[in-house]
Backbone atoms as SQL, in Angstrom:
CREATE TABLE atoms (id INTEGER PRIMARY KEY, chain TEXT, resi INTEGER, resn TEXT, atom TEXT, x REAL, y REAL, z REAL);
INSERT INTO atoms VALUES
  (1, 'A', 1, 'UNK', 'N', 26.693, 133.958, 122.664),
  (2, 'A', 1, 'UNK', 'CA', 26.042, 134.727, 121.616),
  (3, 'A', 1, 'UNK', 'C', 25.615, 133.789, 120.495),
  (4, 'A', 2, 'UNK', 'N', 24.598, 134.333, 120.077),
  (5, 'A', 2, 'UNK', 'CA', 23.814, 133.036, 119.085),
  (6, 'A', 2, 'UNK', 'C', 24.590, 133.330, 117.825),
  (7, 'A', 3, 'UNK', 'N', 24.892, 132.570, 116.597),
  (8, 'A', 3, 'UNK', 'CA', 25.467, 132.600, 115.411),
  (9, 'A', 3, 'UNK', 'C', 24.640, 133.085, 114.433),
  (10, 'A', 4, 'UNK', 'N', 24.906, 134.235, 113.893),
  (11, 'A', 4, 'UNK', 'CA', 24.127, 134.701, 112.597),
  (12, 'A', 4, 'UNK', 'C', 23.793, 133.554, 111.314),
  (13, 'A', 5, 'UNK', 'N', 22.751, 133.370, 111.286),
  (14, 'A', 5, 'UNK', 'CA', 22.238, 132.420, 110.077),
  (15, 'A', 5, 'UNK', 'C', 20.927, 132.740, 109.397),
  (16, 'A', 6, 'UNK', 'N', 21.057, 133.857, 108.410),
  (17, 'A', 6, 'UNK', 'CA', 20.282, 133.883, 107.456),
  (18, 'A', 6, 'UNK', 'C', 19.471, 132.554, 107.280),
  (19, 'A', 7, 'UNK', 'N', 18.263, 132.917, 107.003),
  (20, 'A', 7, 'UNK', 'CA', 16.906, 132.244, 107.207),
  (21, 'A', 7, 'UNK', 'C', 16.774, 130.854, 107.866),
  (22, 'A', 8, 'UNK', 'N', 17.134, 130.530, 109.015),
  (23, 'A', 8, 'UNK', 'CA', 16.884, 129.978, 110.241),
  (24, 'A', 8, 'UNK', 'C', 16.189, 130.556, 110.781),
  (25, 'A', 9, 'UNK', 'N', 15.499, 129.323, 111.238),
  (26, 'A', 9, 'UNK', 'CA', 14.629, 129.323, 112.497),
  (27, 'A', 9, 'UNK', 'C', 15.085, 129.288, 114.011),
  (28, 'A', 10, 'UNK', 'N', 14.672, 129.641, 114.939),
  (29, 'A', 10, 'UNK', 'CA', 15.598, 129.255, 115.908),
  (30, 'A', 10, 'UNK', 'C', 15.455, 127.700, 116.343),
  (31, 'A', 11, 'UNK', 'N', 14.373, 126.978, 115.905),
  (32, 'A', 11, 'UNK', 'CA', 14.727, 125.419, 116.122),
  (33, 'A', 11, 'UNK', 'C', 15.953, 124.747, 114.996),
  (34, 'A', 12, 'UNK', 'N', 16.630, 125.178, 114.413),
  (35, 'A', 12, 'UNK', 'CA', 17.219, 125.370, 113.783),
  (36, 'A', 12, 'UNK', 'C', 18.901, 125.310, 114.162),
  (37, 'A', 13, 'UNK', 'N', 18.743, 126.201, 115.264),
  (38, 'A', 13, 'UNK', 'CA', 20.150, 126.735, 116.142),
  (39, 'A', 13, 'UNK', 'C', 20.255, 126.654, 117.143),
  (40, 'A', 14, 'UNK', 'N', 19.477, 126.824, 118.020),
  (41, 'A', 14, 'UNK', 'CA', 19.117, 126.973, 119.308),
  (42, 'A', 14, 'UNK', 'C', 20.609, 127.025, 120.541),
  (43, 'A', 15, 'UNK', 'N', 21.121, 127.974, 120.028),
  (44, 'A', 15, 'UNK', 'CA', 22.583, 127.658, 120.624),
  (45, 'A', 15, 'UNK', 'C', 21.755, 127.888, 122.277),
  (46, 'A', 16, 'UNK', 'N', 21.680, 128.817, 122.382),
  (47, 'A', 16, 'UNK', 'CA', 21.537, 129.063, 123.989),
  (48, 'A', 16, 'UNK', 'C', 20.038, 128.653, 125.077),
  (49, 'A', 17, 'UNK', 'N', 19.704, 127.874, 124.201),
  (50, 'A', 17, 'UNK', 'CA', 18.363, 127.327, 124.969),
  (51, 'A', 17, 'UNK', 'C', 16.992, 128.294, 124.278),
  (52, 'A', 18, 'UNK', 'N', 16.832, 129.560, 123.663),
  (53, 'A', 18, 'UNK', 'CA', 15.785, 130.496, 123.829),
  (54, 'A', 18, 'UNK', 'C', 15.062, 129.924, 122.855),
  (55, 'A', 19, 'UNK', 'N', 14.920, 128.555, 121.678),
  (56, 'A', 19, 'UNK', 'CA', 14.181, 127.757, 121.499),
  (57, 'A', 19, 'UNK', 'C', 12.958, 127.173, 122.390),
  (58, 'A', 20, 'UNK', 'N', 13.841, 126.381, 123.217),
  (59, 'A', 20, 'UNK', 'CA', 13.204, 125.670, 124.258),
  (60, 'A', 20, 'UNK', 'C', 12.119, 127.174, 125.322),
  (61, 'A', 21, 'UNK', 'N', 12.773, 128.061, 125.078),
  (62, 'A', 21, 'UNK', 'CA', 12.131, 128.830, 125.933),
  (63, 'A', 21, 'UNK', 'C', 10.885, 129.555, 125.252),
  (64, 'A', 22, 'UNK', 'N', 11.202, 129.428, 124.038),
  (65, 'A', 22, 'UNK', 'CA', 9.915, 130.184, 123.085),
  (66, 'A', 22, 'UNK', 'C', 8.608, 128.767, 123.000),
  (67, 'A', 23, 'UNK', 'N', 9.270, 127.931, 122.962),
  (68, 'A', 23, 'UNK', 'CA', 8.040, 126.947, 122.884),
  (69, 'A', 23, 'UNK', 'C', 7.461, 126.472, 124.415),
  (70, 'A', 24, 'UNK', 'N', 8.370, 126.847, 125.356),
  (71, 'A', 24, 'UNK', 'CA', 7.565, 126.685, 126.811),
  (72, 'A', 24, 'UNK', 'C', 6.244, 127.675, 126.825),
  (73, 'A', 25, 'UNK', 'N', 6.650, 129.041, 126.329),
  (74, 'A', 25, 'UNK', 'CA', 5.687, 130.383, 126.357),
  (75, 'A', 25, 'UNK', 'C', 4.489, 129.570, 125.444),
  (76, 'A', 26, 'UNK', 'N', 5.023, 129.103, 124.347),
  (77, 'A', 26, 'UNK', 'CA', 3.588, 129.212, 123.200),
  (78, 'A', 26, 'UNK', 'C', 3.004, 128.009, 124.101),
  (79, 'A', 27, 'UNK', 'N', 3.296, 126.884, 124.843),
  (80, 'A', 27, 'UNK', 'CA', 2.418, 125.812, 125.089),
  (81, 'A', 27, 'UNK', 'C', 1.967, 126.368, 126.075),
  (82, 'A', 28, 'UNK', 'N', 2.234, 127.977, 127.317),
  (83, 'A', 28, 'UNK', 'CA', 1.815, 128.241, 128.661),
  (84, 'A', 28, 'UNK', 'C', 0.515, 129.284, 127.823),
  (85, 'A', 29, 'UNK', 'N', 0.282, 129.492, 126.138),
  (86, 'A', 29, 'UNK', 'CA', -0.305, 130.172, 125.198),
  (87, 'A', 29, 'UNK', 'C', -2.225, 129.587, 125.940),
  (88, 'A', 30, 'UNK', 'N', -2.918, 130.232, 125.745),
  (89, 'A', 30, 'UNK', 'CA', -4.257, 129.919, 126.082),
  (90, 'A', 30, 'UNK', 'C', -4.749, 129.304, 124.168),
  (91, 'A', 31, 'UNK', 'N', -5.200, 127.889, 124.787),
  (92, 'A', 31, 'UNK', 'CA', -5.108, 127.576, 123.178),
  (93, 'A', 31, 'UNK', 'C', -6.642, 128.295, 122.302),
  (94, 'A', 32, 'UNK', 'N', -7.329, 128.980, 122.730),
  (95, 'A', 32, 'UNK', 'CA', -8.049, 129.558, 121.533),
  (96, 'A', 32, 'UNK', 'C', -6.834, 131.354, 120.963),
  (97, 'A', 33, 'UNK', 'N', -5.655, 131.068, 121.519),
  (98, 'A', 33, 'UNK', 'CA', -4.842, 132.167, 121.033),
  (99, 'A', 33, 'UNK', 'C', -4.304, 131.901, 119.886),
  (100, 'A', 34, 'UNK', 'N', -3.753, 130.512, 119.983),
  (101, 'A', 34, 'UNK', 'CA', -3.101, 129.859, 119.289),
  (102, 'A', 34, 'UNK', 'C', -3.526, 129.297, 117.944),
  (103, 'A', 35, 'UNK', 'N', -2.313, 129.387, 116.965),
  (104, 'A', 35, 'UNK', 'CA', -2.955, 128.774, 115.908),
  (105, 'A', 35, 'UNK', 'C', -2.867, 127.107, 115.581),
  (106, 'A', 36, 'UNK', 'N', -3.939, 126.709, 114.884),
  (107, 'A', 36, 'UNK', 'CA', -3.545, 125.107, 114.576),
  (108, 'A', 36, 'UNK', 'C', -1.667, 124.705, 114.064),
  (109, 'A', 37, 'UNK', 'N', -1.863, 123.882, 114.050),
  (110, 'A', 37, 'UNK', 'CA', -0.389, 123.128, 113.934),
  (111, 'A', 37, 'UNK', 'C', -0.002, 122.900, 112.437),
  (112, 'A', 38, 'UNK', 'N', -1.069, 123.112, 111.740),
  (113, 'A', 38, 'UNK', 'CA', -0.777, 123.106, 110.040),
  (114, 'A', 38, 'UNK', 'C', -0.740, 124.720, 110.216),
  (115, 'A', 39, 'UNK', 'N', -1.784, 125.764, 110.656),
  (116, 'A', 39, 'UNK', 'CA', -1.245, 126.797, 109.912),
  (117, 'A', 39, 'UNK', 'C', 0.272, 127.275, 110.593),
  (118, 'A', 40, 'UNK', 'N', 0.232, 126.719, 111.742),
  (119, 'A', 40, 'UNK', 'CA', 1.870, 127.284, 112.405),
  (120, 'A', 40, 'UNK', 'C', 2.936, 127.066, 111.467),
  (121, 'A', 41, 'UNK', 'N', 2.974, 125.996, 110.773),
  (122, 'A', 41, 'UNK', 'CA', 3.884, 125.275, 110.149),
  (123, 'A', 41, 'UNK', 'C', 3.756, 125.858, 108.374),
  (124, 'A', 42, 'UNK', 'N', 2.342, 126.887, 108.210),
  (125, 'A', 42, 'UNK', 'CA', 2.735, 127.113, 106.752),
  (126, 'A', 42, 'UNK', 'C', 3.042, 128.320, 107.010),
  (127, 'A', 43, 'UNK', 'N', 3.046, 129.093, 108.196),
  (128, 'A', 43, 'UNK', 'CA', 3.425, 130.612, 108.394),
  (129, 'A', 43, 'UNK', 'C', 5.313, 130.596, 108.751),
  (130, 'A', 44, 'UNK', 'N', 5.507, 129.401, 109.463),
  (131, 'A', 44, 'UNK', 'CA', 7.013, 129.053, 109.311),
  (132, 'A', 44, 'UNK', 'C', 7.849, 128.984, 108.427),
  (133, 'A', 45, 'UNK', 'N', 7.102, 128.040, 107.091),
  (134, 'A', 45, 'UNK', 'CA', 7.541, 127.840, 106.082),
  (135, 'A', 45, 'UNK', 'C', 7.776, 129.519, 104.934),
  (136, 'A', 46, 'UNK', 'N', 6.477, 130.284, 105.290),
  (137, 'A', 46, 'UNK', 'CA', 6.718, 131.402, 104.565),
  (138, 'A', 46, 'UNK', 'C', 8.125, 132.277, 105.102),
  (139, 'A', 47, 'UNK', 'N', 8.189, 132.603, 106.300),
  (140, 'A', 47, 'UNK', 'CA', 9.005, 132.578, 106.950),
  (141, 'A', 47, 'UNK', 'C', 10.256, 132.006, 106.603),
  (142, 'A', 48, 'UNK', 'N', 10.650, 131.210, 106.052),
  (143, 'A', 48, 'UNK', 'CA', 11.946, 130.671, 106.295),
  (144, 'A', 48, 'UNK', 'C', 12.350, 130.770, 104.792),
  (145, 'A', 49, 'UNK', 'N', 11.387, 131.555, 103.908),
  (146, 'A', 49, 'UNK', 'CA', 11.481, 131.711, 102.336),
  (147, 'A', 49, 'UNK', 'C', 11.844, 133.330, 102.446),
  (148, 'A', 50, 'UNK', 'N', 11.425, 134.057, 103.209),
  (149, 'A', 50, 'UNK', 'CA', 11.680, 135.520, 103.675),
  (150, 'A', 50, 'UNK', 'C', 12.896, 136.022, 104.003),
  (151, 'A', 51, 'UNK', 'N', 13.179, 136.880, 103.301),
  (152, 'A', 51, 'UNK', 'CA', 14.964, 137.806, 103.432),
  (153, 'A', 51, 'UNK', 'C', 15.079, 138.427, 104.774),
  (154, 'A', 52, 'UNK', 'N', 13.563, 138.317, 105.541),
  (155, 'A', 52, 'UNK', 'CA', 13.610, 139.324, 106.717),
  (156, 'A', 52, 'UNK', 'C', 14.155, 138.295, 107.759),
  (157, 'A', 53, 'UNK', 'N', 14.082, 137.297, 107.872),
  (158, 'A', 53, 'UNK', 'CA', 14.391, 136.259, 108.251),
  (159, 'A', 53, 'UNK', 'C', 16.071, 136.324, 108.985),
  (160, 'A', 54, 'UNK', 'N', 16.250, 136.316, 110.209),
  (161, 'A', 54, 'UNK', 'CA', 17.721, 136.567, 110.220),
  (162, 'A', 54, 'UNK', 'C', 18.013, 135.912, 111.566),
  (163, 'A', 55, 'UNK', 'N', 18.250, 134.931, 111.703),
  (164, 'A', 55, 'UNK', 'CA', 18.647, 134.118, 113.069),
  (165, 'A', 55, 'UNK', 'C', 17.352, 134.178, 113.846),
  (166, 'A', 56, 'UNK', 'N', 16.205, 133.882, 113.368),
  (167, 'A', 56, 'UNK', 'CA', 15.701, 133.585, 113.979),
  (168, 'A', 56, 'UNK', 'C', 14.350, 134.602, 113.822),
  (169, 'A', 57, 'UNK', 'N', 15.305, 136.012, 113.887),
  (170, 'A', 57, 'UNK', 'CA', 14.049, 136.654, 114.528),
  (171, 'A', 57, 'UNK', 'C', 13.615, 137.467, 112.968),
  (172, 'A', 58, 'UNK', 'N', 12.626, 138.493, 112.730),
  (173, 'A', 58, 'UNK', 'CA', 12.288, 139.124, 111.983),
  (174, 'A', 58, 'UNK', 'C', 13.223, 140.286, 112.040),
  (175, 'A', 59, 'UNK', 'N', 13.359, 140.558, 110.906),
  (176, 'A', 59, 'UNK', 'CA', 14.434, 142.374, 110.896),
  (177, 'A', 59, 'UNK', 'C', 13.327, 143.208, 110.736),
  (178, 'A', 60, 'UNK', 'N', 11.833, 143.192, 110.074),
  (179, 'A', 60, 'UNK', 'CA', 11.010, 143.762, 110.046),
  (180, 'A', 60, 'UNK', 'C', 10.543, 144.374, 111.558),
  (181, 'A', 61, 'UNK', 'N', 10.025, 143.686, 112.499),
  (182, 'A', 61, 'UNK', 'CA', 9.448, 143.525, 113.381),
  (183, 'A', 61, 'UNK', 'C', 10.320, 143.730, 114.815),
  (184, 'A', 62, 'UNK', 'N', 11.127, 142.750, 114.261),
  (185, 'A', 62, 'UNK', 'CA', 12.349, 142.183, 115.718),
  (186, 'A', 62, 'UNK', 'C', 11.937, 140.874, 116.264),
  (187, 'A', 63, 'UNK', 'N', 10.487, 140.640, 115.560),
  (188, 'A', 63, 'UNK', 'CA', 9.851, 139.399, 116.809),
  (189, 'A', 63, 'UNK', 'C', 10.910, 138.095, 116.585),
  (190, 'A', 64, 'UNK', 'N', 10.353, 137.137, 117.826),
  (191, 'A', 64, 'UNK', 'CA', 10.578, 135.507, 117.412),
  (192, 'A', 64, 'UNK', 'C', 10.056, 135.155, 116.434),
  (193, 'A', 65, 'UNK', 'N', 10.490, 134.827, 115.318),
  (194, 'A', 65, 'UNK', 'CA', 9.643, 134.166, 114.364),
  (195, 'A', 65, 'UNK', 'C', 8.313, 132.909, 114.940),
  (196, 'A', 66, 'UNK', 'N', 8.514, 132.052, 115.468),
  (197, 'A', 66, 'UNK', 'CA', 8.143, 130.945, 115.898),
  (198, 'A', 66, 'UNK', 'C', 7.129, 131.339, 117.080),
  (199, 'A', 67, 'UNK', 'N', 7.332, 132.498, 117.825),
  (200, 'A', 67, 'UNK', 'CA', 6.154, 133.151, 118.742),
  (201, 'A', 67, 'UNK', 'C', 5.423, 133.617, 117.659),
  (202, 'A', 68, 'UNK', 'N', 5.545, 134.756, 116.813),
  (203, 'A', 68, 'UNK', 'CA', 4.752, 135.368, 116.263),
  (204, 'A', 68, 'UNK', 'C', 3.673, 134.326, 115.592),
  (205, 'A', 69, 'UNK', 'N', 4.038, 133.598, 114.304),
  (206, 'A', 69, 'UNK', 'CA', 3.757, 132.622, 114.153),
  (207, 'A', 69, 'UNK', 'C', 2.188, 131.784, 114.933),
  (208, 'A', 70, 'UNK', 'N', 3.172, 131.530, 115.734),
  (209, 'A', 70, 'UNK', 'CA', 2.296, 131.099, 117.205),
  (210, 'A', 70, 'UNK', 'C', 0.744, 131.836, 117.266),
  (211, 'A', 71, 'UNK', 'N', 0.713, 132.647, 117.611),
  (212, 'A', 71, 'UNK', 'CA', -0.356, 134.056, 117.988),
  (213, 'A', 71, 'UNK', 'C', -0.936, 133.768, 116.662),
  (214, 'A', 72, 'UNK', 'N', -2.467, 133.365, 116.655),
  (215, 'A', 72, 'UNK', 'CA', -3.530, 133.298, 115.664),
  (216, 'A', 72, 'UNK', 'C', -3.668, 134.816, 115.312),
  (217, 'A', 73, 'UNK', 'N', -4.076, 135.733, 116.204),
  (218, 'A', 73, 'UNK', 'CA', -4.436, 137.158, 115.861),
  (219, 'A', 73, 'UNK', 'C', -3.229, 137.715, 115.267),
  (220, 'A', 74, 'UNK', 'N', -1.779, 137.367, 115.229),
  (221, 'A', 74, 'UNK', 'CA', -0.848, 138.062, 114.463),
  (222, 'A', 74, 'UNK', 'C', -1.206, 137.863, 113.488),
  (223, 'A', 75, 'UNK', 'N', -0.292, 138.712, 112.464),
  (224, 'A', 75, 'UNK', 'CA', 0.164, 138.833, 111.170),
  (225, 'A', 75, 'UNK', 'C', 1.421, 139.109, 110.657),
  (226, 'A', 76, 'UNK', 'N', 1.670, 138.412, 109.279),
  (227, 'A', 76, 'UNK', 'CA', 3.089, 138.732, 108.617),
  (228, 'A', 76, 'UNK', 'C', 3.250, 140.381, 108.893),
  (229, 'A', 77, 'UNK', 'N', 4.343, 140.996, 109.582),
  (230, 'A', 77, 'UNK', 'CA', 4.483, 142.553, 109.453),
  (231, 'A', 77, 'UNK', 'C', 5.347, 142.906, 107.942),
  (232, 'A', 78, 'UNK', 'N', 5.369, 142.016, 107.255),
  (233, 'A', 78, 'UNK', 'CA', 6.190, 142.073, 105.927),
  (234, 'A', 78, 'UNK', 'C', 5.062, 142.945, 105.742),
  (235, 'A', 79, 'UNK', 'N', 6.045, 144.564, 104.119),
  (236, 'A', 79, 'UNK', 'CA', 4.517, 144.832, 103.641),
  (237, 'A', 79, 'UNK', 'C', 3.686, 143.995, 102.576),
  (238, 'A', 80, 'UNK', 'N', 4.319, 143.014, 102.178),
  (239, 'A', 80, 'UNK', 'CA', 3.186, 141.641, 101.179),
  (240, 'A', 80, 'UNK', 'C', 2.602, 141.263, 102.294),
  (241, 'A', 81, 'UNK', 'N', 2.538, 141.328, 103.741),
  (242, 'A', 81, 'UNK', 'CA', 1.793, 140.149, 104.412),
  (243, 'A', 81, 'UNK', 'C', 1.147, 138.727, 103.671),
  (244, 'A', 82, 'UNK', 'N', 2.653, 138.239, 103.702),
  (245, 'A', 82, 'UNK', 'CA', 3.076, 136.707, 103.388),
  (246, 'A', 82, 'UNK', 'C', 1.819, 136.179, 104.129),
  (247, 'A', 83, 'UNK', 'N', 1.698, 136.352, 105.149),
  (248, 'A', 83, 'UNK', 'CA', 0.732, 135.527, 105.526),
  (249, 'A', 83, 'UNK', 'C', -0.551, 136.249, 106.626);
C-alpha cells in the first residue's frame, strides 16, 4: 500500500512501481496528445502547490496527477482551474 503524503507527486514515492507505469502510458501517449515538457512541468508544479493534491492523485478528480497533466486537452478540474 502506497504511503499517504500530502502534496507529492507520485515520482516522488513511487513505492509500488505505478510511477514507472504512468510514464510508460504517457510515452505509449500519441505525441500531438501530449503536452510540451515545459508546460507538463508548470501544470506539475501548480499541482504540487494544490491542497487537492494527496499521494499522488487529485481528491478533486481521483486522476494521476502526472497523467492528467500529461493530456494537452485536459484541464485543472480544481474550480480556479489552476491551469
Amino acid at each position: 500500500m502506497m504511503p499517504v503524503c500530502k502534496r507529492c507527486l507520485l515520482a516522488d514515492m513511487d513505492a509500488d512501481g505505478v510511477y514507472q507505469a504512468i510514464q510508460r502510458r504517457i510515452a505509449q501517449m500519441p505525441e500531438e496528445q501530449r503536452t510540451d515538457g515545459e508546460t507538463y512541468r508548470q501544470r506539475l508544479a501548480c499541482c504540487r502547490g494544490c491542497d487537492a493534491l494527496v499521494s499522488g492523485l487529485c481528491r478533486i478528480c481521483g486522476c494521476f496527477i502526472e497523467l492528467r497533466a500529461a493530456k494537452a486537452a485536459m484541464h485543472c478540474p480544481h474550480p480556479d482551474h489552476f491551469w
